[in-house]
GUNUNU-626668 format. One record per residue: x, y, z of N, C-alpha, C in turn; residue number from 0; chain. Coordinates in pm, whole numbers, plus 50000, padded with zeros to 5 digits. Last residue first. Layout:
// GUNUNU-626668
+-------+-------+-------+-------+-------+-------+-------+-------+-------+------+-------+
!    nx !    ny !    nz !   cax !   cay !   caz !    cx !    cy !    cz ! resi ! chain !
+-------+-------+-------+-------+-------+-------+-------+-------+-------+------+-------+
!     X !     Y !     Z !     X !     Y !     Z !     X !     Y !     Z !  NUM !     A !
...
+-------+-------+-------+-------+-------+-------+-------+-------+-------+------+-------+
END
This chain:
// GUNUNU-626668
+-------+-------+-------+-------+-------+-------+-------+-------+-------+------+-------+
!    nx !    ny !    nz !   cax !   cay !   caz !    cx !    cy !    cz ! resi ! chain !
+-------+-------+-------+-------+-------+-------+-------+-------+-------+------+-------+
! 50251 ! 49978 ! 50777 ! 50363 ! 49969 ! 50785 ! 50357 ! 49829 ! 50888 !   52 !     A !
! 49978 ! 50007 ! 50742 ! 50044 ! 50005 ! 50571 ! 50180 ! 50009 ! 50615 !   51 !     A !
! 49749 ! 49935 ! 50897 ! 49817 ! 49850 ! 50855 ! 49891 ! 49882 ! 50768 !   50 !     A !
! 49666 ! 50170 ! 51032 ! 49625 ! 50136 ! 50905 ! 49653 ! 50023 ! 50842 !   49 !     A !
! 49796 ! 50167 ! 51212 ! 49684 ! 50191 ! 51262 ! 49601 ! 50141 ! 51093 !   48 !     A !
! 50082 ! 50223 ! 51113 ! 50037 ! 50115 ! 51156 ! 49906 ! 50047 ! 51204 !   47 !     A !
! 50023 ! 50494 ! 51060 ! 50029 ! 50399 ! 50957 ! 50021 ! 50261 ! 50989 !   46 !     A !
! 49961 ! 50620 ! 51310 ! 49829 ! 50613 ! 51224 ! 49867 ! 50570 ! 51072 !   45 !     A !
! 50215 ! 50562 ! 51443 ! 50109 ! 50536 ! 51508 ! 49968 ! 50486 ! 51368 !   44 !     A !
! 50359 ! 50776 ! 51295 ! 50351 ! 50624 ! 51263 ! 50303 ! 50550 ! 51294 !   43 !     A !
! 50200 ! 50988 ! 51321 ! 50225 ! 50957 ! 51192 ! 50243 ! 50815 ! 51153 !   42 !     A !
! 50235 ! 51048 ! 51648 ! 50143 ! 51038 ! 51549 ! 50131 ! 50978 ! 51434 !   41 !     A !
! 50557 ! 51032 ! 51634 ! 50501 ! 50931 ! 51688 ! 50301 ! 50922 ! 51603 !   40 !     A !
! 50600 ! 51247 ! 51455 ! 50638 ! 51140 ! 51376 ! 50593 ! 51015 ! 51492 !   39 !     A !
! 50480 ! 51467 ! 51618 ! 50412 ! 51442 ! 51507 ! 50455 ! 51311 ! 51436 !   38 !     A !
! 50588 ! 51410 ! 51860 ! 50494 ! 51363 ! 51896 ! 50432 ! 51349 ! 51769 !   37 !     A !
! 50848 ! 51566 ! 51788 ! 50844 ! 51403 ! 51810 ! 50736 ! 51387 ! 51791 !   36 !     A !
! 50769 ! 51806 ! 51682 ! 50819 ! 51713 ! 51620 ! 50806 ! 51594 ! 51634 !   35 !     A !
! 50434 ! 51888 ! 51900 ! 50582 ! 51898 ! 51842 ! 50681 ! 51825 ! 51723 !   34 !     A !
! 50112 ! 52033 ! 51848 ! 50192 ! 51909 ! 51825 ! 50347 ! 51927 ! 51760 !   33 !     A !
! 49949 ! 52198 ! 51931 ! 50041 ! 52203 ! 51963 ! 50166 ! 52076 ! 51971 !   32 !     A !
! 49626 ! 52014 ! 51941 ! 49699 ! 52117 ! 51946 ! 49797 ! 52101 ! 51982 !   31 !     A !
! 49476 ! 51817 ! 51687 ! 49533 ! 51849 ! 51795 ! 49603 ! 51942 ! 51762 !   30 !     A !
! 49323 ! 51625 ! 51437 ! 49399 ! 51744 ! 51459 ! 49368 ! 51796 ! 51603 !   29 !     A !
! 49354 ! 51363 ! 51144 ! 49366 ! 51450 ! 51289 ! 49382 ! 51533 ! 51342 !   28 !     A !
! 49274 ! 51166 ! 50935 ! 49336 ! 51286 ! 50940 ! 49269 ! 51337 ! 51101 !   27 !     A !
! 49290 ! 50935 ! 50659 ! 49293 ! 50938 ! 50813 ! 49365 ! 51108 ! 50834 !   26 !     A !
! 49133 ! 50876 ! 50296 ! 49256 ! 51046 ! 50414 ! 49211 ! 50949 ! 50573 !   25 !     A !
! 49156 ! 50733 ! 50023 ! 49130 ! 50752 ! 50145 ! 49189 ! 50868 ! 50194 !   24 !     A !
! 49226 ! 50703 ! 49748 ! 49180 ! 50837 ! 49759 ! 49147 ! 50883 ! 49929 !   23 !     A !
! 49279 ! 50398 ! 49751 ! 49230 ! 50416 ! 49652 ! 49152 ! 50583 ! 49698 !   22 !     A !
! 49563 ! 50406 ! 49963 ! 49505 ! 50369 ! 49954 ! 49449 ! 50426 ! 49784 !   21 !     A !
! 49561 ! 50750 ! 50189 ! 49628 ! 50599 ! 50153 ! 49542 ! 50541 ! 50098 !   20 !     A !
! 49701 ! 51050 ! 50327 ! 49641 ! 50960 ! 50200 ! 49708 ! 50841 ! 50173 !   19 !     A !
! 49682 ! 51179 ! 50636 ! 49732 ! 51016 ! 50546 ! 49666 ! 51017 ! 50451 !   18 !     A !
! 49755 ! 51454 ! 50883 ! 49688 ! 51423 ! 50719 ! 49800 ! 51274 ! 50692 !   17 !     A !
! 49705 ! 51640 ! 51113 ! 49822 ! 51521 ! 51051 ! 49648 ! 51499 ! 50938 !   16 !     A !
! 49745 ! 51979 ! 51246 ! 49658 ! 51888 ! 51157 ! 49744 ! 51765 ! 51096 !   15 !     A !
! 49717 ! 52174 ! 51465 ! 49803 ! 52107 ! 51428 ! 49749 ! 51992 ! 51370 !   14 !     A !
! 49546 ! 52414 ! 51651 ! 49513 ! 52342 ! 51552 ! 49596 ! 52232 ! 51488 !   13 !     A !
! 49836 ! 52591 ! 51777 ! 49684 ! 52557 ! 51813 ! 49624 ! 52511 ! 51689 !   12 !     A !
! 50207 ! 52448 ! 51685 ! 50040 ! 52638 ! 51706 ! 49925 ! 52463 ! 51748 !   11 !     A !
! 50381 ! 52292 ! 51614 ! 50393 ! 52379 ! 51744 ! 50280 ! 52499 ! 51805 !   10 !     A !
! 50258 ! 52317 ! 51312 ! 50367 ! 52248 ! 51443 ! 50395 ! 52314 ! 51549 !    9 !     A !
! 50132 ! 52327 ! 51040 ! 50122 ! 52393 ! 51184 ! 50181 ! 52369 ! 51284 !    8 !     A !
! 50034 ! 51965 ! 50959 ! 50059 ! 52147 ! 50884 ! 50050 ! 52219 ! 51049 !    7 !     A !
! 50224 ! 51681 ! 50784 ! 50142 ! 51788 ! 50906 ! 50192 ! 51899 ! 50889 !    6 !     A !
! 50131 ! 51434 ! 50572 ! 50196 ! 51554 ! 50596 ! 50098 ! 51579 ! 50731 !    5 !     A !
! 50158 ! 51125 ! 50384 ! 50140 ! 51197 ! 50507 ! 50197 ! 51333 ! 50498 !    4 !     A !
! 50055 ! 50886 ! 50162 ! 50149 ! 50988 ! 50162 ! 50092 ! 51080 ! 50309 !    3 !     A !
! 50149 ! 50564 ! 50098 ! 50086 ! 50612 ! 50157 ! 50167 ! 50761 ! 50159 !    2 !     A !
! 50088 ! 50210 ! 49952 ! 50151 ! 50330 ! 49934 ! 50029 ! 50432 ! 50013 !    1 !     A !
! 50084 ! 49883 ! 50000 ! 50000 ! 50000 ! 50000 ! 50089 ! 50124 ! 50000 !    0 !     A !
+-------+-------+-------+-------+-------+-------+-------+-------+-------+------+-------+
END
């Protein structure tokens, strides 16, 4: 499965993770004040959550 991720806003109020995976799917989240680590713990959290890692 191929999968593409981004997060917008890092460190502000709203901090949005975005997954396109799949045939057009999105898993997408958003919390505040999400740092580096916690965005690549997020990220891989919600690929494995997906099964695509």
């Amino acid at each position: 499965m191929l999968a593409d991720g981004e997060i917008e806003r890092l460190n502000m109020p709203g901090s949005i993770v975005k997954v396109k995976y799949g045939d057009g799917q999105v898993y997408k989240t958003v919390e505040d004040n999400i740092d580096y680590e916690r965005s690549a713990a997020i990220m891989l959290n919600g690929l494995k959550d997906l099964e695509a890692v």
